[in-house]
MIVOVO-514579 format. One line per 2 residues: their letters; for each residue x negated, y, z of C-alpha. Coordinates in Angstrom, 2 decimals, m for minus. Each point is the difference from the previous one (the first is absolute). Layout:
<recs>
A) X/Y/Z  ... $
</recs>
This chain:
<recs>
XX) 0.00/0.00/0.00  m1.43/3.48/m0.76 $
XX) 1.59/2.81/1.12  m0.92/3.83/m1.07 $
XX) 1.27/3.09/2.34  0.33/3.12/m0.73 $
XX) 1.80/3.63/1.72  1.63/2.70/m0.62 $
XX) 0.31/3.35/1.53  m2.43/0.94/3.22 $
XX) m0.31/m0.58/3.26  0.40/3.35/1.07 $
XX) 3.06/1.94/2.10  0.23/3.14/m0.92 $
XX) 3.31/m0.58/m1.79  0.71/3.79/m0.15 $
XX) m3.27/1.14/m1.31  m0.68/m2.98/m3.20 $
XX) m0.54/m3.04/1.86  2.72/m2.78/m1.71 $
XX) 3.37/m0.80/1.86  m1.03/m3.58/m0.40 $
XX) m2.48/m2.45/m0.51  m0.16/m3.20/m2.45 $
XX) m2.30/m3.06/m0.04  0.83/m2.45/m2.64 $
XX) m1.37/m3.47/m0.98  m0.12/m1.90/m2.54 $
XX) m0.05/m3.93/0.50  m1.18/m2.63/m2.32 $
XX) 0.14/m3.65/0.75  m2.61/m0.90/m2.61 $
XX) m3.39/2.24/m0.77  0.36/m0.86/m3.78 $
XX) 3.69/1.08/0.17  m2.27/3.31/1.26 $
XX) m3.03/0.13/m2.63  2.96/m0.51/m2.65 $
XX) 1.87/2.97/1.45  m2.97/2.37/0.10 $
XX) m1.17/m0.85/m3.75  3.47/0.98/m1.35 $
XX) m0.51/2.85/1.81  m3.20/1.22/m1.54 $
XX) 1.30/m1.11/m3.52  3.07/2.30/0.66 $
XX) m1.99/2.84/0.85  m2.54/m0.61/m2.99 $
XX) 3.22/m0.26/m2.14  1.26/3.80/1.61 $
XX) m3.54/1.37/m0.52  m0.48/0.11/3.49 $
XX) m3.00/m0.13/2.03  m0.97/m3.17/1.58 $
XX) m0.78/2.16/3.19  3.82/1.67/0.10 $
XX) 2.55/m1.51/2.35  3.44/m0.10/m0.92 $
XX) 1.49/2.47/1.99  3.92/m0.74/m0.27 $
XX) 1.28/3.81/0.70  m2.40/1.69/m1.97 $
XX) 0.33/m2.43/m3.28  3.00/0.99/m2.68 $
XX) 2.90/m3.11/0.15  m1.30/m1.37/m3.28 $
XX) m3.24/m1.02/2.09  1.83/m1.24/2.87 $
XX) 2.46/m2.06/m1.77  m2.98/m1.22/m2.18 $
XX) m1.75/m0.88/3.35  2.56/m1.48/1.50 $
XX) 0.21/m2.33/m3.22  m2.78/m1.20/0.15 $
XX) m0.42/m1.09/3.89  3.31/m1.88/m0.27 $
XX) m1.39/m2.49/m1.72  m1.90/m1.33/3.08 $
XX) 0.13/m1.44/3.02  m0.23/2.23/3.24 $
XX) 2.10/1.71/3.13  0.25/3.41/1.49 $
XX) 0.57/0.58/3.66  m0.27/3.75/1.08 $
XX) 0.32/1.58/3.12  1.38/3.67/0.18 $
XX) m0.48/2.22/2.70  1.87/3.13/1.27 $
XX) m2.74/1.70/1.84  3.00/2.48/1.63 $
XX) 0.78/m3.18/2.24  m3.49/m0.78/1.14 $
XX) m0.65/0.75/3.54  m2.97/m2.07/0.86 $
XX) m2.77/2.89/0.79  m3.10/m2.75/m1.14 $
XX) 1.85/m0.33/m3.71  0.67/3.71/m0.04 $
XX) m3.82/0.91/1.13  m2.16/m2.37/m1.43 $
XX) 0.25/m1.12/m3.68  m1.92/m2.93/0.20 $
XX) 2.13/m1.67/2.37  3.42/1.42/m2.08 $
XX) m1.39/m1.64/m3.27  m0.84/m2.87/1.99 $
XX) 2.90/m0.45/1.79  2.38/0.19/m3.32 $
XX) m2.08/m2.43/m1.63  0.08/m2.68/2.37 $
XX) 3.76/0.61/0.32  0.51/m0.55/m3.68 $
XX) m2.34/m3.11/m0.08  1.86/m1.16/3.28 $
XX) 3.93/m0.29/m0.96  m0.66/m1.42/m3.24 $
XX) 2.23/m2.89/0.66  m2.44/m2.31/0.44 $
XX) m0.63/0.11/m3.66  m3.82/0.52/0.97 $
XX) m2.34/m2.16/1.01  m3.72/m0.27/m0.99 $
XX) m0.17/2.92/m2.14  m2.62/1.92/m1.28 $
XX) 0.73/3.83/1.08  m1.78/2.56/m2.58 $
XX) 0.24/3.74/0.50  m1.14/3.19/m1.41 $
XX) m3.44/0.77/0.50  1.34/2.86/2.67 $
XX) m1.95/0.66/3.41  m3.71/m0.34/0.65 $
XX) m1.47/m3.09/1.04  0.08/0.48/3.70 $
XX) 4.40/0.38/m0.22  m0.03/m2.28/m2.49 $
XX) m1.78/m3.36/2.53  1.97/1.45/2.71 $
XX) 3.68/m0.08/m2.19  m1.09/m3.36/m1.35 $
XX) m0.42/m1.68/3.78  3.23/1.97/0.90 $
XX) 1.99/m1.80/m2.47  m2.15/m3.39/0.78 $
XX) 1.26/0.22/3.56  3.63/1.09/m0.41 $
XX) 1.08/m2.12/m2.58  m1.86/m3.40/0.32 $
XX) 0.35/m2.83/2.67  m1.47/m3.37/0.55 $
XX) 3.24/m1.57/m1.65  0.62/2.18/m2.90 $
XX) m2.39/2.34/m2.02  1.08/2.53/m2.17 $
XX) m2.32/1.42/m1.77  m3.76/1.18/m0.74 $
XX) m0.72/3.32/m0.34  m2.64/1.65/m2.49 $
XX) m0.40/3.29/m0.69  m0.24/0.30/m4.16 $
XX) 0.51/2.65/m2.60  3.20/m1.23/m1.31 $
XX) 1.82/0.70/m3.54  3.31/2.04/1.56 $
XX) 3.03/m2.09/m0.86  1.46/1.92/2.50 $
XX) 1.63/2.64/m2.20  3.59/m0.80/1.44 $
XX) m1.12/1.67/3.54  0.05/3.40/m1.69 $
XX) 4.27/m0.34/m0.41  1.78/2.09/1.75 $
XX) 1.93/m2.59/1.70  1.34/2.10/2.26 $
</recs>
C-alpha cells in the first residue's frame, strides 16, 4: 500500500487578518505501487500532451474546466481512494494546535491516517519534502508511536518529494 498526503490552507489563526477559515489534508491511497507508477506516467504524458512543464502541479482552482475535466479523465481510469480531513479552525480551542504548527500539522495528519476505517495497514506514508530534517525525524517517530501497536502496524513513513496528485485538496469544499 502506498499512500501520498498532501494539505491545503495553513496552520495559522488569524482568520480576520488572511489566515484560511479551514484547513485540508487529503490522501490518496493505492493498494498496489504499480497501480501508482501507472497513475503518475499518465500524468506526465498528460501534461507533455498540454505543453506543460514536467515541474507544474496541477493546481485544480487555478486550471480552466477543460484541464480539469481532462484531468479528471484520465485518473479515472485507475485504481485509488481519497480520504480527506477538513478542518474549521473557528472551532479549535486546543492552545498547543493553535500555537505551535508542528504539532497542528501533526496532529491532523495522524487523525486522517487514524479513522481510515481500518482500510490501512502496512503502508508506505510519502509526503512533501516540507520541514527541515530535524521536524521532519521528530514528525516521522510521532506518527510511528501514535498509530502503530504490537498487533497491528499501519504504516512506514518516508519523507520523499512526491508528484502532487493531490490537486482535489485545492476545492472549495466548503
Amino acid at each position: 500500500m502506498l499512500i501520498f498526503i498532501d494539505d491545503s490552507g495553513d496552520p495559522g489563526f488569524k482568520l480576520d487578518r488572511g489566515s484560511t477559515s479551514h484547513f485540508i489534508i487529503a490522501m490518496v491511497c493505492f493498494d498496489d505501487e504499480l497501480e501508482a507508477e501507472k497513475t503518475a506516467v499518465a500524468i506526465k504524458e498528460l501534461k507533455r500532451e498540454l505543453g506543460f512543464s514536467q515541474q507544474m502541479e496541477f493546481r485544480f482552482f487555478k486550471n480552466s474546466q477543460k484541464v480539469r475535466v481532462k484531468f479528471l479523465e484520465t485518473v479515472k481510469k485507475f485504481k485509488f481512494r481519497i480520504r480527506c480531513l477538513v478542518a474549521d479552525k473557528s472551532i479549535i480551542y486546543s492552545e498547543e494546535l493553535k500555537s505551535n504548527k508542528n504539532s497542528f500539522y501533526a496532529y491532523f495528519i495522524k487523525e486522517v491516517l487514524k479513522h481510515s476505517n481500518n482500510t490501512i495497514l502496512d503502508a508506505k506514508v510519502r509526503m512533501d519534502g516540507s520541514g527541515d530534517r530535524i521536524f521532519r525525524r521528530n514528525f516521522f517517530t510521532y506518527l510511528r508511536r501514535e498509530l502503530n501497536t504490537d498487533e497491528k502496524k499501519l504504516c512506514t513513513i518516508a519523507a520523499w518529494l512526491i508528484l502532487r496528485v493531490m490537486f482535489w485538496c485545492n476545492w472549495q469544499i466548503w
